[in-house]
Structures are given as structure tokens and as C-alpha cells.
C-alpha positions as CSV (number, residue, x, y, z in Angstrom):
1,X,160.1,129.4,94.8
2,X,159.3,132.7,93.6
3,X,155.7,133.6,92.6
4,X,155.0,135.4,89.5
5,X,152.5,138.6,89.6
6,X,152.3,138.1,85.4
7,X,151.7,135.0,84.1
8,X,154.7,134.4,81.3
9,X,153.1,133.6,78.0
10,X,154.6,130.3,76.8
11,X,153.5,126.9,76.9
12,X,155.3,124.1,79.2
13,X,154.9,121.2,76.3
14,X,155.8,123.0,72.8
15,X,158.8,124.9,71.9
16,X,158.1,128.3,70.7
17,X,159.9,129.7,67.3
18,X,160.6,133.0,69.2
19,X,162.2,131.2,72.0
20,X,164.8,129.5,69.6
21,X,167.9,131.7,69.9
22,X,171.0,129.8,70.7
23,X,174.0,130.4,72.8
24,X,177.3,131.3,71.4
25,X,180.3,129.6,72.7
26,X,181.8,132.4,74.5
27,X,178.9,132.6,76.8
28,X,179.3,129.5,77.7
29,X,183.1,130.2,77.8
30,X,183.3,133.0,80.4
31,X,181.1,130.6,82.7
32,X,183.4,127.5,83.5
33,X,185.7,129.1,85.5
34,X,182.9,129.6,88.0
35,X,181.9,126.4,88.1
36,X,182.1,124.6,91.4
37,X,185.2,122.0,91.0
38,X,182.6,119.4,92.6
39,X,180.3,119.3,89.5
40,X,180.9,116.3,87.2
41,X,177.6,116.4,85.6
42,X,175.7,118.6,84.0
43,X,172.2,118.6,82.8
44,X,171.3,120.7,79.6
45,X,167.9,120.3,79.8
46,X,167.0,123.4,77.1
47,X,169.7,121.7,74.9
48,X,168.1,122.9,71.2
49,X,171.7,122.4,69.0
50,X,173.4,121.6,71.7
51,X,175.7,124.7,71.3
52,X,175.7,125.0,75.5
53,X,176.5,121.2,75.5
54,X,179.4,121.0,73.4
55,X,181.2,123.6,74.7
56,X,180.8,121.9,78.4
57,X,181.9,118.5,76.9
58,X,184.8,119.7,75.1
59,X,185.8,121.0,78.8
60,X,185.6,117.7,80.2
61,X,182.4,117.4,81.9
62,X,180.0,114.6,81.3
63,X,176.8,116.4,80.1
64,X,173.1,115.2,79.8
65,X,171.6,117.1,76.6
66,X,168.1,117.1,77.2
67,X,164.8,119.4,75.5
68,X,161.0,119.0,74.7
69,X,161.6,118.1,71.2
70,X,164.0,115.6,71.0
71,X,166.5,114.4,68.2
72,X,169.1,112.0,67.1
73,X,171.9,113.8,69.7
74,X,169.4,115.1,72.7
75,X,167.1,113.3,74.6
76,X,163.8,114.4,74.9
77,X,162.5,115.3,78.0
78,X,160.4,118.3,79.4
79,X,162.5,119.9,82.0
80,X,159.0,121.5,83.4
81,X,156.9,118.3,83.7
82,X,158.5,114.9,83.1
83,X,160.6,113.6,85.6
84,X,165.1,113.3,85.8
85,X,166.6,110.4,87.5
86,X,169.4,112.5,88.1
87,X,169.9,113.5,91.7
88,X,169.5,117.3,91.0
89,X,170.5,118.0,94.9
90,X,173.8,116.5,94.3
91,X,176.9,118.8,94.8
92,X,178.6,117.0,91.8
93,X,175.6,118.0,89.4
94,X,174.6,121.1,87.6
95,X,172.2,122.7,85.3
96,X,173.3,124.7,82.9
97,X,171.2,126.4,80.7
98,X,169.8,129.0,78.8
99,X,166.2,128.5,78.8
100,X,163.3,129.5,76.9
101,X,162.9,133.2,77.1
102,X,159.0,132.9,77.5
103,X,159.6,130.4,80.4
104,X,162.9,131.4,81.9
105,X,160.9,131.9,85.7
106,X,159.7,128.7,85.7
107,X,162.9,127.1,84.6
108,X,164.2,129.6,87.7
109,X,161.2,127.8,89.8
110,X,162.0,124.5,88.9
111,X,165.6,124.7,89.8
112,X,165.0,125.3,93.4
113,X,162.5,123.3,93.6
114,X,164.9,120.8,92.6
115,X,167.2,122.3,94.9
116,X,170.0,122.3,92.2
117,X,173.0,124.2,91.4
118,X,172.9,125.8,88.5
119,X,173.4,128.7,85.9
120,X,170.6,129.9,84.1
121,X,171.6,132.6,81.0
122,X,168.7,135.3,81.3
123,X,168.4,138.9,80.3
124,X,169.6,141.6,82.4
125,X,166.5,142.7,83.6
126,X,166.1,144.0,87.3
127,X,162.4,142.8,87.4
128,X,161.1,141.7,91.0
129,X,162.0,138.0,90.6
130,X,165.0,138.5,90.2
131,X,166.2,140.8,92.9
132,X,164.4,138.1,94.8
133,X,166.5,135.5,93.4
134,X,169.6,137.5,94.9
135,X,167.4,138.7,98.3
136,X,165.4,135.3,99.1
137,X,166.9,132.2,96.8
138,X,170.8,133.0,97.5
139,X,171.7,133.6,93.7
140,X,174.2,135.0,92.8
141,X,175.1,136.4,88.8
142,X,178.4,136.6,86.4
143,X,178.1,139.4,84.5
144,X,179.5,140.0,81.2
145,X,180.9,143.8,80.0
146,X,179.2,143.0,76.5
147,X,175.9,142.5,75.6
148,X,175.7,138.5,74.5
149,X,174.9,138.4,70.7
150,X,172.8,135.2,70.3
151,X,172.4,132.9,67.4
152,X,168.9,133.3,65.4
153,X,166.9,130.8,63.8
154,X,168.3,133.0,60.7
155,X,171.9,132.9,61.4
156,X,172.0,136.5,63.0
157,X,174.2,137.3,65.4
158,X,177.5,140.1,66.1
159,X,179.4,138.4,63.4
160,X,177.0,139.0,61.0
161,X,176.4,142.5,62.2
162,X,173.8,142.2,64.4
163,X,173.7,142.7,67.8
164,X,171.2,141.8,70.7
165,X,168.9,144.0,71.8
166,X,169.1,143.1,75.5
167,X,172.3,142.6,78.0
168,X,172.3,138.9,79.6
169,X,174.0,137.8,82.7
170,X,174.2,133.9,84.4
171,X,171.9,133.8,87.3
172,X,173.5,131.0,89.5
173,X,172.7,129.3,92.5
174,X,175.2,127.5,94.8
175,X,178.4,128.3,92.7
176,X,179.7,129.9,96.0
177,X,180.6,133.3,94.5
178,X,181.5,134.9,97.2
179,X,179.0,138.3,96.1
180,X,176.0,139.1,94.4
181,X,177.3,140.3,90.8
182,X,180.8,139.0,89.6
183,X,181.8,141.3,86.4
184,X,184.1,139.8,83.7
185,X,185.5,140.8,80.6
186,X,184.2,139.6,77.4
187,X,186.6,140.7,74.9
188,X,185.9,141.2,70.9
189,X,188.3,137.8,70.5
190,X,186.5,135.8,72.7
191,X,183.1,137.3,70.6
192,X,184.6,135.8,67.5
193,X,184.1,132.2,68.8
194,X,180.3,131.9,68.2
């Protein structure tokens, strides 16, 4: 676990309206070819619309949609303070995710405490925690050539001619990528499948 100099503003048992910006399905694309061949599950546990979820299901994998606030087609659960059956240490289960900005370290925290594999979709920043990550925790990240243009509680996003101010990369853990940062391509076609 990595210790944070800053406390994150955020709370652990509310969603916050600036932390609701959704993943496109290329970003969730470009991922599952990293994904171990062992995982058969996979725990969305900041599931929101379930855009990360669908994408995973239409690939074959049996997912378990999961956030704080619940609905008719995600379970609710706090990923921070309730408790999983799932065996998170389990080589055939994953989290993928892309958690709450305001709370994305202790999502990070969380995840090895759990000792999990997973892929957490961050921003690019090289802040202490996550050179640490790489140093301490054994992480490893795929790295996209274009920035990821997110979905807004508006509708925003590339298509709509907006584009996000920040570059984002997958932290994983335990998806055996051989090096620290794995580069791929993200070309404007596969930005047109948001």
C-alpha cells in the first residue's frame, strides 16, 4: 500500500458529480488484449453506465458491475468499504476499472490490499504514487498515443469536439507485461467507437 502525503478530497460513501465521466469503448478496447488469458471474471466495481462493463461482456468475459449507487443493471456496493465475496487473489479474476478521479489512490490502495489483478484507467500523471506503483507495487501501464476523450455528464467528448484535458494510461498489476510502459496505437477509427 502506498501512503498518500495529500489527503485526496472525495468522500468514500457518495459519488461526486465531478467524478462522473465515463469511459469510451475504445479505452476499454485497446485493453483486452493484455488481459491475462487466466481471467474469467471481472469486477467493475466503479461501474456508473456500465460503459467499461459492456464492452468486457460483449468480449466474453463474465463481469460483476458493481458502484456506490446502485440501479436496475449494477449492484450496489462500495468498492472502498463494503465487503466482495469474490476471491480478489484469484488468477482467474480481475478488476477493471476506471475509478473516481477524486479517489483513484485509494481505489490503487484497495487493489493491493486485495492483492488483485487489475487495470485501473488513471491520468497520466508522474506524481510520487505512481512511480511507486511501478518501483514498489510491480505495476506496470499500457499507454495509449492519444489522449482518452471521456464521456461527460453533458455528452462531451472528441466526437462532439471536445477533447480531454489530461492524457490517461491503464495502471495494471499482474497482467505480466513483460516492462514498465507498453505503448499502443489508438487510431482516429478506433476514437469513433465511443
Amino acid at each position: 500500500m502506498i501512503k498518500q502525503r495529500l489527503p485526496q478530497k472525495g468522500t468514500l460513501d457518495k459519488a461526486q458529480p465531478r467524478d462522473k465521466f465515463f469511459t469510451p469503448n475504445y479505452a476499454t478496447e485497446l485493453l483486452i488484449p493484455f488481459i491475462p488469458k487466466s481471467v474469467r471474471i471481472i469486477w467493475e466495481c466503479a461501474a456508473g453506465e456500465r460503459k467499461i462493463s459492456n464492452v468486457l461482456e460483449n468480449n466474453n468475459y463474465n463481469v460483476l458491475s458493481s458502484d456506490i449507487d446502485g440501479s436496475l443493471v449494477v449492484s450496489k456496493l462500495n468498492f472502498l468499504t463494503d465487503k466482495c465475496s469474490l476471491n480478489c487473489e484469484s488468477k482467474e479474476v480481475a478488476i477493471i476499472t476506471n475509478p473516481p478521479y477524486s479517489l483513484k489512490r485509494q481505489f490503487f490502495n484497495k487493489c493491493i490490499e486485495l492483492n488483485a489483478t487489475f487495470a485501473l484507467l488513471i491520468s497520466g500523471d508522474y506524481s510520487l504514487w505512481t512511480i511507486d506503483a511501478i518501483r514498489k507495487c510491480g505495476c506496470e501501464k499500457v499507454i495509449p498515443d492519444h489522449r482518452i476523450n471521456y464521456i461527460t455528464p453533458t455528452g462531451l467528448s472528441e466526437a462532439t469536439g471536445h477533447s480531454s484535458y489530461f492524457h490517461s494510461y491503464w495502471l495494471t498489476r499482474y497482467f505480466g507485461l513483460g516492462k514498465s510502459e507498453t505503448f499502443v496505437e489508438l487510431t482516429k477509427e478506433m476514437r469513433e467507437n465511443i
